[in-house]
C-alpha positions in Angstrom: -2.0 -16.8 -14.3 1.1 -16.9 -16.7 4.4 -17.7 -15.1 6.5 -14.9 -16.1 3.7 -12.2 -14.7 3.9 -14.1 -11.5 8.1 -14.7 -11.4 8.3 -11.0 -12.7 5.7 -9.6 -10.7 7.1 -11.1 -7.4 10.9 -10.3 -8.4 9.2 -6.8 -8.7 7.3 -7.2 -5.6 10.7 -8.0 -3.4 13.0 -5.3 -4.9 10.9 -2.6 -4.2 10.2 -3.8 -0.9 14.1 -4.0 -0.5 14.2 -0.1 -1.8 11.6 1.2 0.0 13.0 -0.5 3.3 16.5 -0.4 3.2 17.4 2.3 1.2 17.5 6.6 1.5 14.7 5.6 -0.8 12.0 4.6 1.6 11.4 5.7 5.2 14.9 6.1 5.7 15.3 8.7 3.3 12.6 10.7 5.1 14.0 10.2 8.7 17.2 12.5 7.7 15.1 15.1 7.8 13.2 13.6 11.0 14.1 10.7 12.9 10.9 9.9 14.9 9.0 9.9 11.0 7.0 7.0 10.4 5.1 6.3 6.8 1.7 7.1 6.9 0.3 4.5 4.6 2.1 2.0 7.2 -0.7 3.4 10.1 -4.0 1.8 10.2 -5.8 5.0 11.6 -4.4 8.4 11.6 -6.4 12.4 11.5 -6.1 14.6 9.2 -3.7 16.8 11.9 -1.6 14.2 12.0 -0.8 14.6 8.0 0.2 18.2 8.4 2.1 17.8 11.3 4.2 14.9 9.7 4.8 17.1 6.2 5.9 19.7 9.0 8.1 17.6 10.6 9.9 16.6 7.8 9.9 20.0 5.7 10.2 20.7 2.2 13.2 18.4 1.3 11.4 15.5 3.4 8.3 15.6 1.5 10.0 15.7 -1.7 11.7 12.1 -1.0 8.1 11.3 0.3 6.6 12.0 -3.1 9.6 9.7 -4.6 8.6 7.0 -2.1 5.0 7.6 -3.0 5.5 6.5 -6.8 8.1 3.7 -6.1 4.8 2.5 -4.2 2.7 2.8 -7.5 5.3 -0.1 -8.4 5.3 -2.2 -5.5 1.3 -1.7 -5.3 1.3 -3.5 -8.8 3.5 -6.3 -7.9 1.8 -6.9 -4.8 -1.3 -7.3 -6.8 0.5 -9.7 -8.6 1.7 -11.7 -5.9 -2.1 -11.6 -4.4 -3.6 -12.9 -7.1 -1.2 -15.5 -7.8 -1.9 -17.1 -4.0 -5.7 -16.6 -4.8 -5.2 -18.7 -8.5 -3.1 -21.1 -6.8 -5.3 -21.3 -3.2 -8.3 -22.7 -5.4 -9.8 -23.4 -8.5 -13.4 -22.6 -7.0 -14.6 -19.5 -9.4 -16.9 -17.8 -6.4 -13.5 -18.1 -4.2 -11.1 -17.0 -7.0 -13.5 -14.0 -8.0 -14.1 -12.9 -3.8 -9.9 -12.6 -3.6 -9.5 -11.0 -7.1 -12.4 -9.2 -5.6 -10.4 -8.0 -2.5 -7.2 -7.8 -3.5 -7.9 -5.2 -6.1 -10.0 -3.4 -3.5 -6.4 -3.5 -1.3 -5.0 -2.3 -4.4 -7.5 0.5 -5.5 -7.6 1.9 -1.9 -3.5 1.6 -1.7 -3.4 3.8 -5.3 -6.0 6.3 -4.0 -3.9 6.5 -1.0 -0.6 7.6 -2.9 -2.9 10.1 -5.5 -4.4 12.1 -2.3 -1.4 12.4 -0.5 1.1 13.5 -3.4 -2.1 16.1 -4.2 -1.7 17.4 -0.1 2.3 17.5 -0.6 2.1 19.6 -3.9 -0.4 21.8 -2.2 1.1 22.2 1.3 1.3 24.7 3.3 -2.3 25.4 2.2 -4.4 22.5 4.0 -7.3 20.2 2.7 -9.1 18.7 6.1 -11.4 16.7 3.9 -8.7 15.1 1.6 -6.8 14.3 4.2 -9.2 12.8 5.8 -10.1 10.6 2.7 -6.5 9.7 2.7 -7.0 8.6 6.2 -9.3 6.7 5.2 -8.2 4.9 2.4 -5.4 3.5 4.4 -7.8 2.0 6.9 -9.9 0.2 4.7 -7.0 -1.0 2.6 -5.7 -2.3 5.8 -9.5 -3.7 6.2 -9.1 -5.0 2.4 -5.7 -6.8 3.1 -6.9 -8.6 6.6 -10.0 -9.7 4.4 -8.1 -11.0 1.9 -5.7 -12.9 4.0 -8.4 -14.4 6.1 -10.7 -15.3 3.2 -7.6 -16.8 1.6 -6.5 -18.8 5.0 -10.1 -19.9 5.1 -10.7 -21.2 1.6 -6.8 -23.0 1.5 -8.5 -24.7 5.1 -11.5 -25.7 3.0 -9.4 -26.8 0.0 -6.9 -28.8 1.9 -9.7 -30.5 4.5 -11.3 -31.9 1.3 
């Protein structure tokens, strides 16, 4: 993997982390309008209730910093992908255990953008309510949380193997 994607894509990777953390950007932003709010793509399970009564919680003005937090994730879900696949090129050299963490890593990622397309589609639609997409979105945060523990154990596993032989 070329240097400056991985220096760039890390940079990338710790700013937006920084932003969506730290700043009115990021949770933050969204607990001004209710302080007990916590993100939804940061709970491994949640039901489909739970998603309209979090977009009531934090009203209108909430769920339009939500949205904004939702595509400063489209950047940090790119630079994390980065970041994952620059452990998994540097982890091995093996092309079956390169290609199983590209594998799952972009599975993390593919799950993580589905994620941030179903709920900005429940936030531009709300009040009216979708059960079934939110549901999917549920979903899609569970098995990217699924994807990520994969990845990190396959990766923990195959630097073991690596570094035993």
């Amino acid at each position: 993997m070329n240097i400056w994607v991985t220096v760039l894509g890390t940079i990338g990777f710790f700013a937006s982390l920084i932003l969506m953390e730290f700043t009115n950007l990021g949770a933050r932003g969204i607990q001004q309008y209710d302080p007990s709010f916590s993100l939804l793509d940061m709970r491994f399970r949640y039901d489909a209730n739970t998603v309209y009564q979090v977009f009531d919680q934090i009203g209108e003005q909430g769920q339009q910093v939500y949205k904004n937090y939702l595509l400063l994730d489209y950047f940090f879900i790119g630079c994390f992908l980065i970041v994952m696949l620059a452990l998994s090129f540097r982890v091995t050299a093996d092309p079956l255990q390169r290609n199983i963490l590209i594998v799952l890593a972009s599975a993390r990622a593919l799950c993580d953008i589905l994620e941030n397309i179903v709920l900005i589609v429940l936030i531009n639609n709300y009040p009216q309510q979708n059960l079934v997409l939110a549901t999917v979105c549920s979903w899609s945060t569970t098995i990217k949380f699924v994807f990520m523990f994969l990845w990190i154990g396959t990766l923990v596993f195959v630097w073991g193997m690596n570094f035993v032989k």
